[in-house]
C-alpha positions as CSV (number, residue, x, y, z in Angstrom):
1,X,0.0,0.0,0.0
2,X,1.1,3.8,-0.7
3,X,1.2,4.9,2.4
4,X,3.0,8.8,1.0
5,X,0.7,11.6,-0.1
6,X,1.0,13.0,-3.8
7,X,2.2,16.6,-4.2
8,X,-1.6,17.1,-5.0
9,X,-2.8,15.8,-1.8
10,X,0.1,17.8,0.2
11,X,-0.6,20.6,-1.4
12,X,-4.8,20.4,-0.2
13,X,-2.9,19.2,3.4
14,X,-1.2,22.7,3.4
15,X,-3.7,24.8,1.9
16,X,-6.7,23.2,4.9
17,X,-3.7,23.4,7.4
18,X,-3.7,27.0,7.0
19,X,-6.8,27.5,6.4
20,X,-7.7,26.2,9.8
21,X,-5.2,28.4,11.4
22,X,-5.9,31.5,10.0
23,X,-9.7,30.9,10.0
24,X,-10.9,28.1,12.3
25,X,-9.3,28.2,15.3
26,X,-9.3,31.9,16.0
27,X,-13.4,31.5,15.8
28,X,-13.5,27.5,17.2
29,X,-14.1,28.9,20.6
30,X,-16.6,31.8,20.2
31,X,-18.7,29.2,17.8
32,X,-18.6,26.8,20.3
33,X,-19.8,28.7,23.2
34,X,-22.5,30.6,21.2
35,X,-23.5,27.7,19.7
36,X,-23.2,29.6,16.2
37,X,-23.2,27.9,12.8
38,X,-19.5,29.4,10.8
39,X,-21.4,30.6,7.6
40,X,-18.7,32.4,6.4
41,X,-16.1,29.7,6.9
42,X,-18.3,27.2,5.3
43,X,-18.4,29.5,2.3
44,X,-14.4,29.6,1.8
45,X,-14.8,25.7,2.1
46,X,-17.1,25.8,-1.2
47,X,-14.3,28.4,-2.6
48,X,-12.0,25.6,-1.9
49,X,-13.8,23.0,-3.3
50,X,-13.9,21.0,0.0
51,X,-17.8,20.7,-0.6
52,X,-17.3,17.8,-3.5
53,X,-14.1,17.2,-2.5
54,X,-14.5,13.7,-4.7
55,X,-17.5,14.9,-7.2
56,X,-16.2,14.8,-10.3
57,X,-15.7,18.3,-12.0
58,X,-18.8,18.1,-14.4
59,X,-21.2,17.9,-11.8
60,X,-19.1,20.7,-9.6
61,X,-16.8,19.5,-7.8
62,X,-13.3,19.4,-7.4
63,X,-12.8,16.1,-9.1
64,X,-9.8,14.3,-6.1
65,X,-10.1,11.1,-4.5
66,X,-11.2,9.7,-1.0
67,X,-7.3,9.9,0.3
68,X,-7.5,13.8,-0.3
69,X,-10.8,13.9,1.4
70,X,-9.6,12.2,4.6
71,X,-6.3,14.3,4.7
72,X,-8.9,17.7,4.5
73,X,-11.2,16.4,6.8
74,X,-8.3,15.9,9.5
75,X,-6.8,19.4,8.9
76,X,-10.5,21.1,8.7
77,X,-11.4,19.3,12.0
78,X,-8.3,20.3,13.9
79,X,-9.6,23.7,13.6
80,X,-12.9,23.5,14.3
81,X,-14.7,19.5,15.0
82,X,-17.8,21.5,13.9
83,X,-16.9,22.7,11.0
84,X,-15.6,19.4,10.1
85,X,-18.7,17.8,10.1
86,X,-20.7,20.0,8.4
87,X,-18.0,19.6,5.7
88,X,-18.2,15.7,6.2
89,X,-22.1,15.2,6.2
90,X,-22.6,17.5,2.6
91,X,-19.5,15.2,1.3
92,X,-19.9,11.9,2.2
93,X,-23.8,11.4,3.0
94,X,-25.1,13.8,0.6
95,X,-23.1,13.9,-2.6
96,X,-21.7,10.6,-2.6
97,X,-24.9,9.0,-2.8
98,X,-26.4,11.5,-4.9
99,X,-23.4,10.6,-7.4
100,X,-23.5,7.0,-7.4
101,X,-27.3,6.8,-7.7
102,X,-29.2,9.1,-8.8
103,X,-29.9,10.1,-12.6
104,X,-28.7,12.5,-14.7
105,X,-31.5,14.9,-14.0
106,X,-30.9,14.3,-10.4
107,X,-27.4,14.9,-10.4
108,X,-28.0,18.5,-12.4
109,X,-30.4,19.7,-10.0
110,X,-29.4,18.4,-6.9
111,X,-26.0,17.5,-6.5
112,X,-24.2,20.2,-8.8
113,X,-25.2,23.3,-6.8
114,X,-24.3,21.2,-3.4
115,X,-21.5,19.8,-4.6
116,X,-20.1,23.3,-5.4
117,X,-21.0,24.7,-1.8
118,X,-24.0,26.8,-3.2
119,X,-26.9,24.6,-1.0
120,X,-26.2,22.5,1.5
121,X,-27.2,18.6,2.0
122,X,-27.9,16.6,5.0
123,X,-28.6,13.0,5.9
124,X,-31.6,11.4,7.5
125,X,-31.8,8.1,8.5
126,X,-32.2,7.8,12.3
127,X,-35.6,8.3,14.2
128,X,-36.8,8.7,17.9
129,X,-37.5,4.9,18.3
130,X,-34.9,3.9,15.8
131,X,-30.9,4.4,15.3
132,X,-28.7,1.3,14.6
133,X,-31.8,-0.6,14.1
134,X,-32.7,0.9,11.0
135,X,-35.5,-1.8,9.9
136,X,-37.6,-0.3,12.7
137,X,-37.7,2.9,11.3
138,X,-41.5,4.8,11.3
139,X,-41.5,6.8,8.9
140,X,-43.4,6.2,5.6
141,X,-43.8,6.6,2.1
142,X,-47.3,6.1,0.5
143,X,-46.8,5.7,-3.6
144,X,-50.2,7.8,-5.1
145,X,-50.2,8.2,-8.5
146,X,-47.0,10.4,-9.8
147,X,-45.9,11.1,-6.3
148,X,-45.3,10.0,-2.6
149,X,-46.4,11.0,0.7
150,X,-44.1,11.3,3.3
151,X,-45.3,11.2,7.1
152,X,-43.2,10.4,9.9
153,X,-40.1,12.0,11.9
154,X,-36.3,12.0,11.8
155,X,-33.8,13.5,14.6
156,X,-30.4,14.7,14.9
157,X,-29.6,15.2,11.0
158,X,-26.6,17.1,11.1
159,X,-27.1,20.3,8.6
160,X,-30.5,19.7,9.4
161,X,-31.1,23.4,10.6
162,X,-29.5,25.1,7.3
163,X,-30.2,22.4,5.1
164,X,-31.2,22.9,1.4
165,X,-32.3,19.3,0.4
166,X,-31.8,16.1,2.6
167,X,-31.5,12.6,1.4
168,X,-34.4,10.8,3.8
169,X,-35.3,7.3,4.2
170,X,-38.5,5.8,4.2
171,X,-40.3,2.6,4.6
172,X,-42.4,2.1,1.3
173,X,-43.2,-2.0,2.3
174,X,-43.3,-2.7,5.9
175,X,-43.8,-6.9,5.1
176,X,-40.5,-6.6,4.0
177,X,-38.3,-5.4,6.6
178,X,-35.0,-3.6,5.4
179,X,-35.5,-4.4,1.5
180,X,-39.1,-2.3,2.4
181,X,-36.8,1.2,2.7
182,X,-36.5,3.6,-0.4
183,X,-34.6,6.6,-0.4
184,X,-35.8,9.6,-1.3
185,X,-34.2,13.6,-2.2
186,X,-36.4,16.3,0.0
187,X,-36.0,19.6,-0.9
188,X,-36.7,21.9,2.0
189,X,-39.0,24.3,0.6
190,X,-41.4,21.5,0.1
191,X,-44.9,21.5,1.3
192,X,-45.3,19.3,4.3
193,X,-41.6,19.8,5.2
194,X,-41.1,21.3,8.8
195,X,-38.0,21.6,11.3
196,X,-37.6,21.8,15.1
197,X,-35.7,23.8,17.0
198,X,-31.8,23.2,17.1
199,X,-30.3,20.3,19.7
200,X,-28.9,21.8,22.3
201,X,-25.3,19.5,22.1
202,X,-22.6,19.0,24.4
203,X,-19.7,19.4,21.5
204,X,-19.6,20.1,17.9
205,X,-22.0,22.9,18.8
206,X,-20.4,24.8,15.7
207,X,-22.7,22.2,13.7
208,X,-26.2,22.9,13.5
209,X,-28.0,19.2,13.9
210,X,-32.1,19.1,14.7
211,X,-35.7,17.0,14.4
212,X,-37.3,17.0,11.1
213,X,-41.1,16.6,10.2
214,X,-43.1,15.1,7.3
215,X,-46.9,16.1,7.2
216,X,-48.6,14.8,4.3
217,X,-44.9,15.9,2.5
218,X,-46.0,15.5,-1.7
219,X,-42.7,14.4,-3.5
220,X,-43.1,13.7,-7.2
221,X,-41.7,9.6,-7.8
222,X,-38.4,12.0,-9.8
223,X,-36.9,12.5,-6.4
224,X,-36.9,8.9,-5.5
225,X,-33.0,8.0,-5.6
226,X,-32.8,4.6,-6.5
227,X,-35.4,2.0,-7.0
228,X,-38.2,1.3,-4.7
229,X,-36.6,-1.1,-1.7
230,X,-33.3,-0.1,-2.6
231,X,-33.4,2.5,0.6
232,X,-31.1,0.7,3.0
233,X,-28.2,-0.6,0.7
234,X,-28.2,2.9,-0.4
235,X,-28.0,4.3,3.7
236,X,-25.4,1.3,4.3
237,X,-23.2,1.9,1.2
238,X,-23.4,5.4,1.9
239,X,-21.8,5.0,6.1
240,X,-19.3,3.0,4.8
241,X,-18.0,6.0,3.3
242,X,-19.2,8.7,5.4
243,X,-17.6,6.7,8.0
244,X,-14.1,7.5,6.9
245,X,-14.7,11.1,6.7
246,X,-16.2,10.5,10.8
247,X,-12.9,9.0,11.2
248,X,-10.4,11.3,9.9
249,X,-12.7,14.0,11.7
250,X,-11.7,12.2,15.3
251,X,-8.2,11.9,14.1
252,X,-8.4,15.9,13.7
253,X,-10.3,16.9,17.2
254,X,-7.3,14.5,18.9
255,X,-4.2,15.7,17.2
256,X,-5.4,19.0,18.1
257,X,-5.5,18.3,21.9
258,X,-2.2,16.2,21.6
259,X,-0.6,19.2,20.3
260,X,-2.0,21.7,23.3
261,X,-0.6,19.0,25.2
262,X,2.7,19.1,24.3
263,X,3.1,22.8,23.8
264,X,1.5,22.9,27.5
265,X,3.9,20.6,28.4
266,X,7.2,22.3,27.5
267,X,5.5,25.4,28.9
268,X,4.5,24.0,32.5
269,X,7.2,23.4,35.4
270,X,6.5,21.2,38.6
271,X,9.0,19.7,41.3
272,X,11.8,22.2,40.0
273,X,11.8,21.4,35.7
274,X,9.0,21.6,33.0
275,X,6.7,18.7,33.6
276,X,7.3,17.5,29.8
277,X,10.8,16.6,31.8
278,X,8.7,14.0,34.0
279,X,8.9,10.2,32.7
280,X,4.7,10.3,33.5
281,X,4.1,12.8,31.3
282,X,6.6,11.4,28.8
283,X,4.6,8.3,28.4
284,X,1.8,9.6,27.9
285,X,2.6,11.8,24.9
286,X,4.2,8.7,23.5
287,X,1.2,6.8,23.6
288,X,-1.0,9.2,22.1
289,X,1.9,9.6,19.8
290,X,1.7,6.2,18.9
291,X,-2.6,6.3,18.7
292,X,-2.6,8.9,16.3
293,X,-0.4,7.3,13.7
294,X,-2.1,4.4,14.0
295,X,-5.1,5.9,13.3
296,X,-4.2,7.3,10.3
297,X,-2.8,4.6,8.9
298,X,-6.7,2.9,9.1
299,X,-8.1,6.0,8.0
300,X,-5.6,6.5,4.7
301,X,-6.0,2.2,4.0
302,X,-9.7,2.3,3.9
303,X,-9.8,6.0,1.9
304,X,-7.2,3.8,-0.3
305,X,-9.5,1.0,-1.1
306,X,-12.4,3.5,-1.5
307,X,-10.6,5.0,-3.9
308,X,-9.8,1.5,-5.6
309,X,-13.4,0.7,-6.1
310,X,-13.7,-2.0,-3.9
311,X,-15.5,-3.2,-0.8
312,X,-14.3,-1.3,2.4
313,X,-16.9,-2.0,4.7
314,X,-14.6,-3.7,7.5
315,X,-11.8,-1.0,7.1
316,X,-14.2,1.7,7.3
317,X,-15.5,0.6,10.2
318,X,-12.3,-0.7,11.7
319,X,-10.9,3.1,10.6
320,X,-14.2,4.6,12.6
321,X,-14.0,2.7,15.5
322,X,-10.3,2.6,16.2
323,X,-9.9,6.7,15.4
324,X,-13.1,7.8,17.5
325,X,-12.0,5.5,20.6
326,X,-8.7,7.0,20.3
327,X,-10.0,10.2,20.5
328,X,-11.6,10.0,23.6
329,X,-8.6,8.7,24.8
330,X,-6.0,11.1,23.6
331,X,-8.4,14.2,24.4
332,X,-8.8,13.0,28.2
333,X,-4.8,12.3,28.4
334,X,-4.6,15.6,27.0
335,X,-6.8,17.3,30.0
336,X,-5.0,15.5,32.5
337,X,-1.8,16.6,31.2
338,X,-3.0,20.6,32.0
339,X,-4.3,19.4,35.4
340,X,-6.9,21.6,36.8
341,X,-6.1,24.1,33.4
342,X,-7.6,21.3,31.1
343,X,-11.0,21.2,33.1
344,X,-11.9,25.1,32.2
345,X,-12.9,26.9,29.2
346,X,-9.5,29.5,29.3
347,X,-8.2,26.1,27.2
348,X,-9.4,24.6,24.1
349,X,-8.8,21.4,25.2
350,X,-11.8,20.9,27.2
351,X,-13.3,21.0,23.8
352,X,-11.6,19.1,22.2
353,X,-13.0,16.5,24.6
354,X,-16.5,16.8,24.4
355,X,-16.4,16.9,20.8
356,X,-14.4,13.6,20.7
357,X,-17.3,12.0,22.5
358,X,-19.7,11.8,19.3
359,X,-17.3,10.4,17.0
360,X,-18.5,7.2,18.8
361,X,-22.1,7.2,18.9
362,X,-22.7,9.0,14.9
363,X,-22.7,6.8,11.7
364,X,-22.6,3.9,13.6
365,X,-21.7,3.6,17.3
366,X,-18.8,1.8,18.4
367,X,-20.9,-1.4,18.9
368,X,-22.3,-1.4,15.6
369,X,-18.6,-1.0,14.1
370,X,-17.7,-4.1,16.4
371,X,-20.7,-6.1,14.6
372,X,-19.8,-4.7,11.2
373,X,-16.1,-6.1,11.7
374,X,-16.6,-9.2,13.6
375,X,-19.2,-10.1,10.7
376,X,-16.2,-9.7,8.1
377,X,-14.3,-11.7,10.5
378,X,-16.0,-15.0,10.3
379,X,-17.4,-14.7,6.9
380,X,-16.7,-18.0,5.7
């Protein structure tokens, strides 16, 4: 496996490393704390074609692969986790999908404009009663005539608040389970279309997420995406991406604490000599060290085989579920490096932490990745 970036790829590294520093992390906190979605920045992302990062250039976007999208994501989401994910959900949940299935007419109207940052997408797949079971979903899709009536509700879509279409999932047959799902493009000016008020979140509050409503919601059959039933190998082919943009997102929020923790380190003295002097702290940088290069090794492998064309369902989950746990990890070492410093707002790492904490429950929880990879295990 290439495991060195292209001059193409370094040169997006550098120009999202930058761009985080000069316009990310100055704003990360204020966002943050007034729970404020970064319009602006999310508008220099579309000016930098980090919208459709992989959307081919004919239907607006930038035209790179999966490895360049994962090496963005990690430098956007060093700068600000929230920003990061908005970035992640329009790329990976929204477009991709959009790209692989839907038709020609589809892809003019409504991936072209989001794929060049003009509108934004969202995702919505999980429900009140239903999250990693997705075969118990409620919401439904009645076929009458040329159209389809949407009733039911969907919560926490990420973009959901500032969302200009959302892909949505449905049950069209309930007899048959999981092959009963279709998938369906919502725009949000559509009748029967409503939104509640933003989640109040612990982290990643720069991201707007919310509930979303369907009342009697007319769709003409054109926005289907995909044939009828074809709903949840759409949603799982779909995470299996999106989950490597989730990843490199966690491998972001944790090399940004490990590096507060160093530079903290070198700064703070204890017992006579800076504490990055003590053998204790030592260890613990070198382990977090160690976490984050191991991460990115999963993250770059399974962005690899995506870009290959073949299955990657294991090493995206595998990527997701080793890079989010390590995140917690290395964001918690990383507040018990600053001591009683880590625990208040004055430093960013506190942050850093509670935005970790997501990257484990979102496109698949921790336990779901587990199922996901032990299944791949003893295929026969």
């Amino acid at each position: 496996m290439q495991i060195d970036l292209t001059e193409e790829q370094r040169q997006v590294r550098d120009l999202c490393r930058e761009f985080a520093e000069a316009e990310l992390r100055p704003n990360a906190r204020r966002w943050d704390v007034e729970h404020t979605f970064p319009r602006d920045a999310v508008r220099k992302l579309a000016d930098m074609g980090l919208l459709g990062v992989a959307v081919p250039s004919e239907w607006g976007g930038a035209g790179m692969d999966a490895v360049t999208y994962a090496v963005a994501m990690e430098e956007i989401s060093r700068g600000c986790a929230g920003t990061g994910v908005i970035m992640s959900v329009n790329n990976s949940l929204y477009c991709d999908p959009v790209l692989k299935y839907g038709t020609e007419e589809q892809k003019r109207e409504l991936l072209a404009p989001f794929a060049r940052g003009e509108k934004l997408g969202a995702f919505a797949l999980t429900e009140p009663m239903s999250g990693s079971d997705a075969a118990e979903m409620r919401t439904v899709a009645v076929a009458r005539g040329d159209e389809y009536v949407l009733d039911g509700t969907k919560n926490f879509i990420t973009n959901g608040p500032q969302a200009d279409a959302i892909l949505v999932f449905a049950v069209t047959d309930r007899a048959k389970a999981h092959r009963g799902i279709t998938a369906f493009l919502v725009p949000t000016d559509v009748a029967g279309f409503s939104r509640g008020k933003p989640d109040e979140k612990v982290g990643i509050r720069a991201s707007g997420s919310c509930s979303i409503f369907f009342e009697g919601c007319a769709l003409p059959k054109r926005l289907r995406l995909g044939q009828e039933g074809e709903g949840f190998k759409i949603a799982m082919s779909t995470l299996d991406g999106g989950r490597i943009g989730i990843a490199a997102q966690a491998l972001g929020i944790a090399r940004a604490a490990y590096e507060e923790a160093v530079a903290y380190a070198k700064e703070r003295h204890s017992f006579g000599k800076k504490i990055a002097e003590h053998q204790a702290i030592q260890f613990m940088l070198a382990d977090m060290a160690t976490e984050l290069e191991a991460a990115r090794l999963l993250v770059w492998r399974a962005a690899a085989m995506k870009d290959r064309g073949g299955r990657h369902t294991a090493e995206s989950a595998m990527a997701k579920l080793y890079a989010s746990e390590m995140a917690e990890r290395v964001t918690s070492k990383a507040i018990q490096i600053h001591g009683g410093y880590g625990y208040v707002k004055e430093y960013d790492v506190e942050r850093h932490w509670r935005d970790s904490r997501i990257t484990e429950i979102y496109e698949g929880t921790s336990e779901i990745q587990r199922l996901v990879i032990s299944a791949s295990v003893l295929k026969d």
